[in-house]
N, C-alpha and C positions, 0 to 999 in steps of 0.2 A: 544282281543283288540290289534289292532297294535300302535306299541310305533312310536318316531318320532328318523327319525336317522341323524346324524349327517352328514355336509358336507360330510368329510373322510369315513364313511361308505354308502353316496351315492355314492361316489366316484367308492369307490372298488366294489359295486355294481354292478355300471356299467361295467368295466372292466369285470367282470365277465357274466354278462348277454352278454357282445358280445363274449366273447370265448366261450359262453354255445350255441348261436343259432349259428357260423359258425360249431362247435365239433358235433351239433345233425345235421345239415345237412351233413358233413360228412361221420355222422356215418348211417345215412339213406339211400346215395348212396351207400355207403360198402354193405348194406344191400341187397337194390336192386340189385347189380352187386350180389352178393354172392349167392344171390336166382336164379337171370337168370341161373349163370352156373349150379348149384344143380340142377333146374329145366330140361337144357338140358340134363345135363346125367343120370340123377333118375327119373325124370317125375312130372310132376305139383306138387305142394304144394296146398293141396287142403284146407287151411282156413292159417284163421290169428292163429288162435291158433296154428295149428302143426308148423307152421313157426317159434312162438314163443318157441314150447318147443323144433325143432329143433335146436333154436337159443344155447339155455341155455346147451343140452344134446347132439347135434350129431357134432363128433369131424370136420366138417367142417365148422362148424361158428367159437368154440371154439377162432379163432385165434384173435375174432372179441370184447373180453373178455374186453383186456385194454381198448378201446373207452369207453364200457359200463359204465366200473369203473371211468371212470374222469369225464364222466356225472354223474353218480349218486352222488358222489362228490360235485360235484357244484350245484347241484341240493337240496345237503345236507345244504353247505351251506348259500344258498339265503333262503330257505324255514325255517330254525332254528330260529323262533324270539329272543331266550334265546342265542341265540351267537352272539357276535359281529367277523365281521368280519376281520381279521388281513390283512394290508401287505404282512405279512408271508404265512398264508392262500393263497391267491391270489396268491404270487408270486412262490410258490410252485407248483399250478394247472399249471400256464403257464410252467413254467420248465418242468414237468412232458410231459406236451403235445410234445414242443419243440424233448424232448427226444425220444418218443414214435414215430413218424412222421419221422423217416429217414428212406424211403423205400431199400430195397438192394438186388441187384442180387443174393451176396454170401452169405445173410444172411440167417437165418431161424427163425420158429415163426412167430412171427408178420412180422419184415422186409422183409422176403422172402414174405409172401402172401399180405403186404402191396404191394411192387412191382407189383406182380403180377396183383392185382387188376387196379392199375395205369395203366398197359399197357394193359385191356381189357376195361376199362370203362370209356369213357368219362365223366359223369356226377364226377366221382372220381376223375380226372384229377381239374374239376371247382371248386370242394367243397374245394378240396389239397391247391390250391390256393389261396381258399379265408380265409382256417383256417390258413395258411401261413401267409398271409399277417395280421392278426391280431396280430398272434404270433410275428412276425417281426415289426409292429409297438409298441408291449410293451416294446418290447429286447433295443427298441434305446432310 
C-alpha cells in the first residue's frame, strides 16, 4: 500500500526524478560511446548480456562505475516507501553529481575518460548539458 506524502516530500521527489532521468540519459550515451569504441578495437559485443557483464567486470567500463552508483542511489531512494526523503538526502545526490562531472585533460579516472568521452561523442556532449543544466538550476 502506498502511503500519501507530503508537500515537501513531493517536493524532493521531484527534484530527484529530474536529476535521475537527465544522470540515466547520461549515463546511456556514456554507455553507447563506450561500446562504439570497445566495439571498434575488439569487435562487436555480441548481446545485451556480455555488454552488461563487460560493464560490471572488464576494466574499460570500470570508469563508468560512479554514474552507476548515483543512480542506484536515487533509485534507492524514490523506490523505499519506509524512508522518507531528506533535504540532506537530495542535496547530497546533487553535490555528488556536481562533483563527479568535471571532465579533465590532466586528470585520471573518471576525469580523464570523462573528457575523453566528451570529445568523441556527441550524444555525451547533449546529455553533459542537459544534466548540467539541472545540476545548475538546484545550485542557484
Amino acid at each position: 500500500m502506498q502511503r500519501q506524502r507530503s508537500e515537501p516530500q513531493r517536493r524532493l521527489r521531484h527534484r530527484l526524478l529530474g536529476l535521475r532521468q537527465e544522470f540515466l540519459a547520461l549515463h546511456l550515451a556514456l554507455i553507447a560511446a563506450e561500446q562504439k569504441t570497445y566495439e571498434h578495437i575488439h569487435g562487436r559485443i555480441g548481446s545485451t548480456e556480455l555488454l552488461l557483464e563487460l560493464m560490471l567486470k572488464d576494466p574499460w567500463f570500470t570508469w563508468l562505475h560512479p554514474v552507476s552508483d548515483i543512480l542506484v542511489r536515487i533509485d534507492h531512494l524514490l523506490n523505499d516507501e519506509a524512508f522518507d526523503i531528506t533535504d540532506e538526502n537530495v542535496d547530497h545526490l546533487f553535490d555528488e553529481a556536481r562533483l563527479l562531472l568535471h571532465p579533465s585533460i590532466e586528470g585520471d579516472g573518471f576525469e580523464r575518460a570523462y573528457y575523453e568521452a566528451l570529445n568523441r561523442a556527441p550524444d555525451v556532449v547533449l546529455a553533459h548539458f542537459h544534466v548540467t543544466r539541472v545540476l545548475l538550476a538546484e545550485a542557484a
